[in-house]
VOBA-1610 file (N, C-alpha, C; in pm, whole numbers, padded with zeros to 5 digits, always signed):
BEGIN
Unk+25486+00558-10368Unk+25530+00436-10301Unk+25408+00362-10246Unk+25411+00230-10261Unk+25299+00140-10224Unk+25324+00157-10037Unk+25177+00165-09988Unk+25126+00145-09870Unk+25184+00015-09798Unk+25193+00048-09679Unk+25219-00086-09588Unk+25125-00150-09582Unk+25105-00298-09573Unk+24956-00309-09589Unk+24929-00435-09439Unk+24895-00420-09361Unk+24922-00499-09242Unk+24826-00621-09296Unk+24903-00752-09226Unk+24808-00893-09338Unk+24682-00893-09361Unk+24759-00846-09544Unk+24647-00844-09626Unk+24567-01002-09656Unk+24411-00986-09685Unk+24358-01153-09742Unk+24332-01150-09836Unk+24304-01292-09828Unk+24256-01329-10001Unk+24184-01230-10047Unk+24198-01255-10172Unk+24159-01159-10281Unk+23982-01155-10349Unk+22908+00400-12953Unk+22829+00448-13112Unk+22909+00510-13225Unk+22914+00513-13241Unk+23042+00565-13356Unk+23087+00633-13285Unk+23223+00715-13306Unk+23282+00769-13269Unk+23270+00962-13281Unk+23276+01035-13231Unk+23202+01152-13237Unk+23063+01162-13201Unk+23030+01089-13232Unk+22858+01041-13219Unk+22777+00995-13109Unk+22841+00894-13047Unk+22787+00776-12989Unk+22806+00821-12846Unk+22700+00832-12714Unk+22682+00849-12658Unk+22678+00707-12524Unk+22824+00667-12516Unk+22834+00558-12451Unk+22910+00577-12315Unk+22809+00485-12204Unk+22856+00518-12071Unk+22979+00497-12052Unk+23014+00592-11946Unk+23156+00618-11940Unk+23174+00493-11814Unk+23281+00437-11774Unk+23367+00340-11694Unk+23279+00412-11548Unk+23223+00366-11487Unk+23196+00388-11369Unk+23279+00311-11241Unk+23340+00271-11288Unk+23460+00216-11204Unk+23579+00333-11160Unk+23566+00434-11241Unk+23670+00559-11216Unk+23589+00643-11061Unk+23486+00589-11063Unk+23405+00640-10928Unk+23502+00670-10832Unk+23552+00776-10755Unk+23632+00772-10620Unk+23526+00744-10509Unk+23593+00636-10451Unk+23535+00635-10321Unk+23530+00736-10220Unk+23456+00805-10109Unk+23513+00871-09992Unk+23570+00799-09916Unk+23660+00864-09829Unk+23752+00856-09711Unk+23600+00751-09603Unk+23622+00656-09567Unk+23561+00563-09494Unk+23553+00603-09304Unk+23469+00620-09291Unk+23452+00620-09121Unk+23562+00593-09027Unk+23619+00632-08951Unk+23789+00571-08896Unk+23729+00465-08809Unk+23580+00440-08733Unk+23537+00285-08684Unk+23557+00207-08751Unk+23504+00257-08875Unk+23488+00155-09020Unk+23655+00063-09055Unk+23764+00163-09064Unk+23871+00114-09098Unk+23968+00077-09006Unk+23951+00095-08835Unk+23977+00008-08736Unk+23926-00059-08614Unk+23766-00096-08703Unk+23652-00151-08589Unk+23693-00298-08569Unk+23796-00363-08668Unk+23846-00496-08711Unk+23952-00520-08712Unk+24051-00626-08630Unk+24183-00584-08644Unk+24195-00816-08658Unk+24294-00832-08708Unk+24384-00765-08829Unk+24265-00662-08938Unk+24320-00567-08994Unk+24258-00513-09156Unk+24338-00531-09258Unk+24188-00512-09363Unk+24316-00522-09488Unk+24344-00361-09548Unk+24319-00275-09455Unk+24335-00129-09513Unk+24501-00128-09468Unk+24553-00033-09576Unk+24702-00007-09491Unk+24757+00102-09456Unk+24840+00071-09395Unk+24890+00175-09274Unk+24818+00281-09309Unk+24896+00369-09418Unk+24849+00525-09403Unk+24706+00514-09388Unk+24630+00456-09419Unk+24515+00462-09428Unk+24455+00424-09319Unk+24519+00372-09202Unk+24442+00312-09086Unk+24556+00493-08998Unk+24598+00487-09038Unk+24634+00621-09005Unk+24599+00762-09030Unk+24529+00799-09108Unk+24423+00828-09143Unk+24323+00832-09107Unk+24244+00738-09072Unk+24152+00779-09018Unk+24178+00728-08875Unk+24259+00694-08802Unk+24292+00774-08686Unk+24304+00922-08622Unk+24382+00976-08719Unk+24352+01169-08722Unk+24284+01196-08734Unk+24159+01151-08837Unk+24019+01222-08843Unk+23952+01175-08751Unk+23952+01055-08661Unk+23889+01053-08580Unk+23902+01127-08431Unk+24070+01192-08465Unk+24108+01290-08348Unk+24040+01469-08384Unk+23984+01459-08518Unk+23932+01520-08541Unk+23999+01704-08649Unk+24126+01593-08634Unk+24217+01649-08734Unk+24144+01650-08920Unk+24220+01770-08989Unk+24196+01762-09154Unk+24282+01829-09199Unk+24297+01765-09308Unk+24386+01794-09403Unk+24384+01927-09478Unk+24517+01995-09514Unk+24516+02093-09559Unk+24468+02150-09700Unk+24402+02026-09747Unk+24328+01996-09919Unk+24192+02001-09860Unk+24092+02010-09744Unk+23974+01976-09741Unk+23878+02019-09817Unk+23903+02141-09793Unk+23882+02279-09826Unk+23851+02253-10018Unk+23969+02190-10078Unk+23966+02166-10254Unk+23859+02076-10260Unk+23884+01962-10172Unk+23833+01838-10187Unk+23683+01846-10168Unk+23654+01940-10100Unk+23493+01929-10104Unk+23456+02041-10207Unk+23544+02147-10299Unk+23485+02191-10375Unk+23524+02087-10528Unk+23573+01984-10529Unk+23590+01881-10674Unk+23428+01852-10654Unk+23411+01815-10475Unk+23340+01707-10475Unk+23170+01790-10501Unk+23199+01892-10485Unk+23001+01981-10527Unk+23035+01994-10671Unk+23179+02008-10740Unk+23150+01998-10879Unk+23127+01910-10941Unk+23150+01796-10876Unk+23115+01661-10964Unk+22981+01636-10920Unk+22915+01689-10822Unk+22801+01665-10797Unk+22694+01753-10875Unk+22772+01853-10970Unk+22651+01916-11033Unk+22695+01879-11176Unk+22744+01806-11211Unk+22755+01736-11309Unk+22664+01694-11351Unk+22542+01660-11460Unk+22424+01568-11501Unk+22427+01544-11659Unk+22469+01466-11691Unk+22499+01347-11777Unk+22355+01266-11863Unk+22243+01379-11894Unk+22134+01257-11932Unk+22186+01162-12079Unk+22135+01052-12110Unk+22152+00964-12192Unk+22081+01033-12316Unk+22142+01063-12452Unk+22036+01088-12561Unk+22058+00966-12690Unk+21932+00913-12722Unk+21967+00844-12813Unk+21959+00862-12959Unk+22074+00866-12988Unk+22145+00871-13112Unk+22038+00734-13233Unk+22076+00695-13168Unk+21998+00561-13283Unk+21849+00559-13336Unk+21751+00595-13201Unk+21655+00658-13268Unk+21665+00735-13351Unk+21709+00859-13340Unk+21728+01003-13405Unk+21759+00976-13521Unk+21882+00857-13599Unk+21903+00831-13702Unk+21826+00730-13766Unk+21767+00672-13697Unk+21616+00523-13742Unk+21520+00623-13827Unk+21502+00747-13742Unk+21360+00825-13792Unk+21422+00913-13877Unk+21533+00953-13937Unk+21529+01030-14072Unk+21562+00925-14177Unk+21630+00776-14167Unk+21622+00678-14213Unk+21499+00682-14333Unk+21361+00713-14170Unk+21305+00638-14244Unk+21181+00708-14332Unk+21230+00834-14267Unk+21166+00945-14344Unk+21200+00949-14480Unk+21330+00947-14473Unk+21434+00978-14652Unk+21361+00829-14690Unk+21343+00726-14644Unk+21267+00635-14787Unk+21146+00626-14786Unk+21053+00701-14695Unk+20922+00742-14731Unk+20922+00840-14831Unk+21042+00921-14862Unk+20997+01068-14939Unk+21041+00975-15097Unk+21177+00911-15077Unk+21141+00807-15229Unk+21011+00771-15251Unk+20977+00685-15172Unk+20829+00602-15172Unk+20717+00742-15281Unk+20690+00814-15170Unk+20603+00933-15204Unk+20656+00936-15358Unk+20832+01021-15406Unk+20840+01056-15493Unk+20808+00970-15636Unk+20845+00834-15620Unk+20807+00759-15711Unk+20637+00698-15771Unk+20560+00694-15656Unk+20405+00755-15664Unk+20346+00891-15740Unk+20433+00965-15709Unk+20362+01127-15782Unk+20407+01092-15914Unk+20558+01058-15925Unk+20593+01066-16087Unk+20515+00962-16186Unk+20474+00879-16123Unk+20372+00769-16165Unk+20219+00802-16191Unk+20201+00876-16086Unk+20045+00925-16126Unk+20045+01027-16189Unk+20147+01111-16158Unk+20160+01202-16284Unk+20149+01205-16400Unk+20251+01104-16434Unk+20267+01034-16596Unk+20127+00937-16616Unk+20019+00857-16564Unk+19956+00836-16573Unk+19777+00928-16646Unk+19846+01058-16553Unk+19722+01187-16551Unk+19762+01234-16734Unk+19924+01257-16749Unk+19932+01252-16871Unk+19882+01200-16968Unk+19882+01036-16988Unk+19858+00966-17066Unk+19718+00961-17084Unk+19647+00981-16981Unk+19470+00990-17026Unk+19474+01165-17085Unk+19471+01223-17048Unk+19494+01340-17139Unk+19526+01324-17305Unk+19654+01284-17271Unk+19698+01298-17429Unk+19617+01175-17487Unk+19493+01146-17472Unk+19404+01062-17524Unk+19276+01107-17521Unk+19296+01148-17456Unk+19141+01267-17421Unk+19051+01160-17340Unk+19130+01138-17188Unk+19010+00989-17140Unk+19024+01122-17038Unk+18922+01032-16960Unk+18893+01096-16782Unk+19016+01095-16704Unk+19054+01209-16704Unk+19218+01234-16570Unk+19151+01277-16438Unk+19015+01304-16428Unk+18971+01346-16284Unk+19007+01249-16139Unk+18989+01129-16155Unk+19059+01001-16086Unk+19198+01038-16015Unk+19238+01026-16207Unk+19400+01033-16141Unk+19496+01162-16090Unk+19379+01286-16154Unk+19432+01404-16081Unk+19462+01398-15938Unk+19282+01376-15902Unk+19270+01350-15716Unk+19398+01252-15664Unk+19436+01114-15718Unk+19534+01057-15675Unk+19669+01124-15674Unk+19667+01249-15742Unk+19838+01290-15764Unk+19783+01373-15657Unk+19742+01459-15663Unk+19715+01593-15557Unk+19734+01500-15450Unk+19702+01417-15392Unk+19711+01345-15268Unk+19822+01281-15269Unk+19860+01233-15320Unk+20010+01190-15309Unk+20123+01320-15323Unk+20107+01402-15377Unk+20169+01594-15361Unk+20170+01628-15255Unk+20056+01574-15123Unk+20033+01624-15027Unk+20140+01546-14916Unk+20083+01468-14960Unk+20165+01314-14872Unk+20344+01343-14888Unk+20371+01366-14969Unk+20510+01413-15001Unk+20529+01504-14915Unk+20469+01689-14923Unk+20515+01756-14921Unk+20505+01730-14738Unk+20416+01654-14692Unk+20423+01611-14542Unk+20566+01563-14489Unk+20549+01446-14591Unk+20723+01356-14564Unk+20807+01448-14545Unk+20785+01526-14659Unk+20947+01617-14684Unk+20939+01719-14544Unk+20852+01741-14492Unk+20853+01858-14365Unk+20883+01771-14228Unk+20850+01631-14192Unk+20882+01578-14142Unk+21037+01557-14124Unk+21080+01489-14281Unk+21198+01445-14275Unk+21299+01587-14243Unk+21260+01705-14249Unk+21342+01858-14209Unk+21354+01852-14061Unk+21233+01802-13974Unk+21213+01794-13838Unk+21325+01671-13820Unk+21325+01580-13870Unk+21356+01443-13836Unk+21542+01477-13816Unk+21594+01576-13903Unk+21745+01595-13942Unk+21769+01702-13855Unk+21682+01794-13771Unk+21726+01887-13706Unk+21707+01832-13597Unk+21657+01733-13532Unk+21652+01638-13441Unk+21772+01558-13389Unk+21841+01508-13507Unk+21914+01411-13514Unk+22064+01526-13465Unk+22020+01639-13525Unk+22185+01766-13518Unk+22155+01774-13387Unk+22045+01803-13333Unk+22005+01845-13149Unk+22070+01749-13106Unk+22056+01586-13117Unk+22113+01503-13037Unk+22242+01483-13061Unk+22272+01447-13145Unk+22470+01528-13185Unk+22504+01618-13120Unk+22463+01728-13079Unk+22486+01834-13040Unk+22514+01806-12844Unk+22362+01721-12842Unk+22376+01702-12703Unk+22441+01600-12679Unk+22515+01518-12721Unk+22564+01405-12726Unk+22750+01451-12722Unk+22766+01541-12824Unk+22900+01584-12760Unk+22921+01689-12652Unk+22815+01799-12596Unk+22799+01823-12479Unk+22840+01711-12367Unk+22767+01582-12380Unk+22738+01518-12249Unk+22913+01462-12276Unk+22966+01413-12393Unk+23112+01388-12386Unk+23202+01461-12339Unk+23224+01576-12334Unk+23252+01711-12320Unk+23231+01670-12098Unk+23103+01701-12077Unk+23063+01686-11954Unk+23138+01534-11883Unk+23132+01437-11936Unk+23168+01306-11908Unk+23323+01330-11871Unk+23355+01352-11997Unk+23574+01393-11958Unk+23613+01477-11882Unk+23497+01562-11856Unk+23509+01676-11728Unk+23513+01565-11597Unk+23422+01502-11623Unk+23404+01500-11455Unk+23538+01326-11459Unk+23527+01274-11568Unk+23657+01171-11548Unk+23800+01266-11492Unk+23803+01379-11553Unk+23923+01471-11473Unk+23890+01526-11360Unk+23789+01549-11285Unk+23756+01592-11161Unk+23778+01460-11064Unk+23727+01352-11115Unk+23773+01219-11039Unk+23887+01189-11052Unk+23989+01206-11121Unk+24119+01140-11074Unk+24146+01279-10943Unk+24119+01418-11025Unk+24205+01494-10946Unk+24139+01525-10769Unk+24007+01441-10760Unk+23977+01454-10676Unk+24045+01270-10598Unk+24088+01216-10654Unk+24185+01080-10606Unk+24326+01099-10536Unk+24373+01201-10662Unk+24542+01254-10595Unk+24482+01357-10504Unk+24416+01430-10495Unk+24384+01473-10345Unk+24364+01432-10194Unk+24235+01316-10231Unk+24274+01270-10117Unk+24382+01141-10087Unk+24465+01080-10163Unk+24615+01068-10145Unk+24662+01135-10063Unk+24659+01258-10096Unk+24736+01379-10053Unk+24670+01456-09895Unk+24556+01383-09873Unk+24474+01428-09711Unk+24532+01320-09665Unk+24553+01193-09707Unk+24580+01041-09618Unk+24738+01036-09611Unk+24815+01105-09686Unk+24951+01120-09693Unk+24985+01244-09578Unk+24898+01321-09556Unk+24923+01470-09491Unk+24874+01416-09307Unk+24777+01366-09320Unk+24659+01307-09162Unk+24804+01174-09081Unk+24828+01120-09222Unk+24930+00947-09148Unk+25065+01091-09130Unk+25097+01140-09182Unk+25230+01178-09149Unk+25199+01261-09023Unk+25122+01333-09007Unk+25138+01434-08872Unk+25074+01392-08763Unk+25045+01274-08779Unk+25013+01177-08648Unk+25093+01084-08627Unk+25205+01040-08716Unk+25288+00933-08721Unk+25400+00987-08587Unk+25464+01080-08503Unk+25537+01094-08404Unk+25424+00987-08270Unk+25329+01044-08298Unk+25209+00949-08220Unk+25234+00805-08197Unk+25171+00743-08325Unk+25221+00640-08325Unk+25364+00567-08342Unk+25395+00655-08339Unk+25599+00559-08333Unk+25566+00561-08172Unk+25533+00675-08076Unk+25550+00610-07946Unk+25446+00510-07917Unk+25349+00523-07940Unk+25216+00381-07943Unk+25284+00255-07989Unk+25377+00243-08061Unk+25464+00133-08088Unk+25553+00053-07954Unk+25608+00174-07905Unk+25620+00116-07781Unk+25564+00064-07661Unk+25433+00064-07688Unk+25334+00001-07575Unk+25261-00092-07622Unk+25222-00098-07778Unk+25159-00246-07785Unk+25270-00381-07792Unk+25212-00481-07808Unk+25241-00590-07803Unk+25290-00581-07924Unk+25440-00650-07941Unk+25505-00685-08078Unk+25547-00521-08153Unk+25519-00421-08091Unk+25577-00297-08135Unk+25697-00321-08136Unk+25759-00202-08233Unk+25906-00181-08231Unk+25916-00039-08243Unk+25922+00068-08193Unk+25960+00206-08218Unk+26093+00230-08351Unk+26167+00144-08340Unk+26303+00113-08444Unk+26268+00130-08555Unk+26131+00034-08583Unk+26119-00033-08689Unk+26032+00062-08799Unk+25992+00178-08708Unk+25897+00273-08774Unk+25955+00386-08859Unk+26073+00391-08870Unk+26143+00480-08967Unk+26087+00664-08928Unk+26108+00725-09053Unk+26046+00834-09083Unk+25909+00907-09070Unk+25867+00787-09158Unk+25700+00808-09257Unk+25628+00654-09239Unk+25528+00706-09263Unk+25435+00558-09293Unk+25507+00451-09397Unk+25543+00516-09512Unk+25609+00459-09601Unk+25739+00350-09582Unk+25799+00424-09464Unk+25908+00367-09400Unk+25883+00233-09361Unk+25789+00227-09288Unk+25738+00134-09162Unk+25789-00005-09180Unk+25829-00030-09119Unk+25895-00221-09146Unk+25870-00305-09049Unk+25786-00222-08954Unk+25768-00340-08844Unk+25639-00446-08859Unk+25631-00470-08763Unk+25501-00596-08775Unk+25365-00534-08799Unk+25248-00578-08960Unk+25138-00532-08923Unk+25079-00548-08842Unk+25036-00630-08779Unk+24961-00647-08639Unk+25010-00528-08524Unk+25056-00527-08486Unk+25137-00445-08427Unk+25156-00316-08451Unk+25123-00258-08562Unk+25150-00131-08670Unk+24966-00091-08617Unk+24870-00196-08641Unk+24698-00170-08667Unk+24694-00189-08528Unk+24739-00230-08420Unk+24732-00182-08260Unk+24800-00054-08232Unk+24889+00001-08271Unk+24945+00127-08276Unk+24845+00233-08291Unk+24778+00186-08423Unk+24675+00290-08517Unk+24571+00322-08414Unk+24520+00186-08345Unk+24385+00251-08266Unk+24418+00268-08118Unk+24534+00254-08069Unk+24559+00354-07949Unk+24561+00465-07956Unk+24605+00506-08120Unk+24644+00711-08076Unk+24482+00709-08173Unk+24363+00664-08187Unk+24256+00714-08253Unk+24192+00727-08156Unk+24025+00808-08155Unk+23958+00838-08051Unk+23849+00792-08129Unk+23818+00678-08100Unk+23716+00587-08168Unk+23550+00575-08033Unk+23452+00561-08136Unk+23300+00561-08035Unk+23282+00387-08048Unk+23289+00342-08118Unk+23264+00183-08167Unk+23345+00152-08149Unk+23284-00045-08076Unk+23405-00140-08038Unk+23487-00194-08128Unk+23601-00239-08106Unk+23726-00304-08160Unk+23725-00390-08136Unk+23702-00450-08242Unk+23667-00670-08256Unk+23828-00661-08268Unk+23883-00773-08202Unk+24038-00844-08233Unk+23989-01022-08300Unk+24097-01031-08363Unk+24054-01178-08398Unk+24202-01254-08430Unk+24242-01326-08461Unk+24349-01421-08473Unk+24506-01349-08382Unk+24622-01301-08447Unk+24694-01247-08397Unk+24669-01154-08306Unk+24588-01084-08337Unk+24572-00939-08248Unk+24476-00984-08138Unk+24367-01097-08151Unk+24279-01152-08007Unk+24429-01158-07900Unk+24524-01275-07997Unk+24618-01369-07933Unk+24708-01289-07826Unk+24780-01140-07873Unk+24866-01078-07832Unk+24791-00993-07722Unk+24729-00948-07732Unk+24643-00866-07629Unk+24609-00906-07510Unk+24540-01067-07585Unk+24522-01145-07430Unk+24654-01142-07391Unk+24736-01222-07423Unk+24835-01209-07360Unk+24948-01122-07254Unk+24874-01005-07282Unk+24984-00867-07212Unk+24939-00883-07110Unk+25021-00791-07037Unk+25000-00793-06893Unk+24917-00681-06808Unk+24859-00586-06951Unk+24746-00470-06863Unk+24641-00505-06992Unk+24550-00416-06925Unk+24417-00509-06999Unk+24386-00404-07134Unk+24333-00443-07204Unk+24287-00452-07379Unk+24235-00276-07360Unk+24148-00222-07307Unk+24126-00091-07302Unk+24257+00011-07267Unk+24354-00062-07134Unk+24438+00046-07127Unk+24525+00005-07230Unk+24583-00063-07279Unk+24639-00057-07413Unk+24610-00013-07517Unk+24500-00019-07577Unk+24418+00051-07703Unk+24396+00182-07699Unk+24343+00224-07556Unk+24277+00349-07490Unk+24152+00364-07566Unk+24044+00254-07620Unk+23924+00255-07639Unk+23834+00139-07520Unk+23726+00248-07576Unk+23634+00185-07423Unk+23590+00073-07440Unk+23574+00010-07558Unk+23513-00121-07606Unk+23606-00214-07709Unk+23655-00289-07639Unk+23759-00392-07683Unk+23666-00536-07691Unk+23681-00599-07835Unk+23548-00761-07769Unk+23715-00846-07866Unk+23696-00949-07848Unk+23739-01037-07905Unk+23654-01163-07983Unk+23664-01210-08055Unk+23613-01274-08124Unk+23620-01393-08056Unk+23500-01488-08104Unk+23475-01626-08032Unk+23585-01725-08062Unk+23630-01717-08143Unk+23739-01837-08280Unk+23846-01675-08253Unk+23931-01696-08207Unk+24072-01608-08223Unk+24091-01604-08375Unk+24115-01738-08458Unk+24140-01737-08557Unk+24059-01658-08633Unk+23961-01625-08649Unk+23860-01549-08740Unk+23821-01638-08794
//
């Protein structure tokens, strides 16, 4: 079920080919609980401003424990880049040097012949074949290096694919985990805040249902809830609604929040 979200704002071949994987599958970590209610309105939602309310009470989740062993396995993960394209450029270009070579020997060969079977001087063209024999038999030892090269990087190339889909499955399953810390932290602090509902401004205790999921009351009101039951070190900027309502109450911005540093913004509006 989608999050409450208190007002939100504007908005190589295949087998082969050794191509970066989506780094967008990156999981983020769980964010600082200053971080996700140093600002009110936010655009984080509920569970998540609930959330790190508990961790800032210094509460954790009953996954921590998994979650930091995904997170040393994805950290020993190492992924180097091998390139494939070289590897296949240089036996390329070996295999038409060893033509090159081969069509030279058979030429001076047949050349060494033809003064022979005439009875001229082949000493010339001997020396030219022997050296081109040589030149070959180089190519050809090269081009052996050049193809067991090319299998090494194949080799390491579906390793690192192999390694890559590993750790794309360590990142989702390290995603539904912490789901599952921000689903576990908002629910067993949520009796908390249903009564914190009743003391800020525009709360409704009614309106808070069950679960986070439930929640139907006012965001503003929901993200003043969140940082009364958190135990936050950094101040709490208010700005448009939430400057507006606060000023307004009738006990002051710390005993309502129960943080020591309440500022309001210059422009209410933000």
């Amino acid at each position: 079920m989608t999050e409450t979200r208190p007002t939100p704002r504007g908005p190589d071949r295949k087998g082969e080919a050794d191509g970066n994987e989506d780094e967008s599958a990156a999981v983020e970590g769980p964010s600082e609980p200053s971080a996700v209610l140093r600002r009110l309105p936010t655009d984080a939602g509920l569970r998540r401003q609930l959330a790190a309310a508990a961790r800032s009470r210094g509460r954790t989740a009953s996954v921590a424990a998994e979650i930091d062993e995904i997170e040393a396995e994805l950290a020993a993960i190492e992924v180097e880049p091998v390139d494939l394209t070289a590897a296949r450029r240089r036996v390329a270009e070996t295999s038409g040097e060893i033509e090159r070579l081969k069509e030279r020997v058979a030429a001076l060969r047949g050349d060494a012949r033809a003064r022979r079977a005439v009875d001229a001087e082949a000493d010339d063209a001997l020396d030219d074949l022997e050296a081109a024999a040589a030149e070959l038999s180089a190519a050809q030892t090269e081009a052996i290096a050049a193809e067991q090269a090319l299998e090494r990087a194949r080799a390491e190339a579906a390793r690192n694919r192999d390694e890559r889909r590993r750790r794309l499955r360590l990142r989702d399953r390290l995603r539904n985990r912490r789901r599952a810390a921000r689903r576990e932290l908002a629910e067993g602090i949520y009796p908390a805040f249903r009564r914190a509902l009743a003391v800020v401004p525009g709360g409704d205790p009614g309106a808070a249902g069950a679960a986070p999921d439930a929640y139907d009351g006012d965001p503003v009101a929901a993200s003043l809830a969140a940082v009364r039951v958190a135990a936050l070190d950094g101040a709490v900027e208010l700005r448009g609604d939430a400057a507006r309502r606060i000023a307004a109450a009738d006990r002051a911005a710390r005993s309502l929040l129960r943080t020591p540093d309440v500022r309001a913004a210059s422009d209410p509006d933000g």
